[in-house]
C-alpha positions in Angstrom: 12.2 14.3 31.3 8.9 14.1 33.2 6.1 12.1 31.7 4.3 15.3 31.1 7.0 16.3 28.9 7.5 13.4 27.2 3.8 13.3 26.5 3.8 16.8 25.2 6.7 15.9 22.7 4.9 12.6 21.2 1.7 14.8 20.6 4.0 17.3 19.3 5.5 15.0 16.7 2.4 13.2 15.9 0.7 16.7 15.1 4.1 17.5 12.9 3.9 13.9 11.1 0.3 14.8 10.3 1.2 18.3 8.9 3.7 16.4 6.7 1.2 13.5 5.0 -1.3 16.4 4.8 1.5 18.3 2.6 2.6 15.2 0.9 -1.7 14.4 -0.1 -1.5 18.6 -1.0 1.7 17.8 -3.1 0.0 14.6 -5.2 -3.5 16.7 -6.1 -1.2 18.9 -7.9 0.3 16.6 -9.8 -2.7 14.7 -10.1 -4.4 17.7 -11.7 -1.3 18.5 -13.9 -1.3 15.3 -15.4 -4.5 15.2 -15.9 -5.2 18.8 -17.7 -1.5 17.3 -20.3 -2.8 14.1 -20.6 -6.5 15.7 -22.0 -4.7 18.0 -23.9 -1.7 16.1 -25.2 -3.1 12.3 -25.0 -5.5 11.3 -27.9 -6.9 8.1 -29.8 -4.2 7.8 -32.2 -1.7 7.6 -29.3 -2.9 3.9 -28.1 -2.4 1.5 -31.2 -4.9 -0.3 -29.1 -8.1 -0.1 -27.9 -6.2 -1.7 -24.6 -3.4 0.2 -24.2 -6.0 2.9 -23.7 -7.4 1.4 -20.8 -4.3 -0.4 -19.7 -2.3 3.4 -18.9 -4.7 5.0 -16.7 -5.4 1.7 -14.8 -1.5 1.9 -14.2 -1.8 5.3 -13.2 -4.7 4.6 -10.2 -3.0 1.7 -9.1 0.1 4.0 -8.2 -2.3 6.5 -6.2 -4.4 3.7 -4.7 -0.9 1.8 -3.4 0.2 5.4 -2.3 -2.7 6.1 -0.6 -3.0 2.7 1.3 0.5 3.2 2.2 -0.6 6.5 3.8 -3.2 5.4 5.4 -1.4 2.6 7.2 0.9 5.1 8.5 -2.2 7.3 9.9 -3.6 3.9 11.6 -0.3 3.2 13.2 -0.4 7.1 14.7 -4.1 6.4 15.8 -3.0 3.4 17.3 -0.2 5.1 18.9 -2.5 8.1 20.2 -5.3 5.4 21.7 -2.8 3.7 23.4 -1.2 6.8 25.0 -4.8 8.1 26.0 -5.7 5.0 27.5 -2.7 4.6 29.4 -3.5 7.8 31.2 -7.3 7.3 31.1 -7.5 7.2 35.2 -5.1 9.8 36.1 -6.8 13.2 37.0 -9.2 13.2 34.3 -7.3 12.0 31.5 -3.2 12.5 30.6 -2.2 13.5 33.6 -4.0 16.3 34.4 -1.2 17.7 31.8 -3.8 20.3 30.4 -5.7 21.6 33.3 -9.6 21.2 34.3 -10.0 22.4 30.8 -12.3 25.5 31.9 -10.2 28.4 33.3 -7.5 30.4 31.8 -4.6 28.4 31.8 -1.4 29.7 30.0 0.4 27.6 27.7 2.6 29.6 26.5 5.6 28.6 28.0 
């Protein structure tokens, strides 16, 4: 595999990894919004014995998004790390990676 090619496939699965947290961030507002539109319907005073417990549930909740969110943005900085390093590698070649996408100004075909 050339170094063109193997380029191409870690863009490639960078671009799919960030289709898949983008699903995964569409996937939690969802349920987010779901258990938010039960919990204003369902959830009332008289179901905390305590003025706590009220507060003590949804601070549960965020901290379950927040850690979840942290953890996906750890995985983005490792792909941005991953991407910089890539593009710096090939920085001096022909105008950046390689040359692997043309001059960038005529009519290239990619389709193959």
């Amino acid at each position: 595999m050339s170094k063109e090619q193997a380029m191409m496939h870690m863009l490639e699965s960078a671009a799919k990894m960030q289709w898949n947290i983008a699903m995964i961030l569409e996937a939690k507002t969802v349920e987010a919004e779901k258990a938010r539109n039960w919990i204003i319907n369902h959830v009332g005073m008289q179901a905390f014995e305590q003025n706590e417990d009220q507060l003590k549930k949804p601070l549960e909740i965020h901290e379950q998004l927040v850690e979840m969110l942290e953890g996906l943005t750890r995985v983005q900085t490792g792909l941005c790390n991953n991407m910089k390093a890539l593009l710096e590698a090939d920085e001096g070649s022909e105008g950046g990676m390689g040359g692997m996408f043309g001059d960038g100004m005529g009519g290239e075909d990619f389709s193959t």
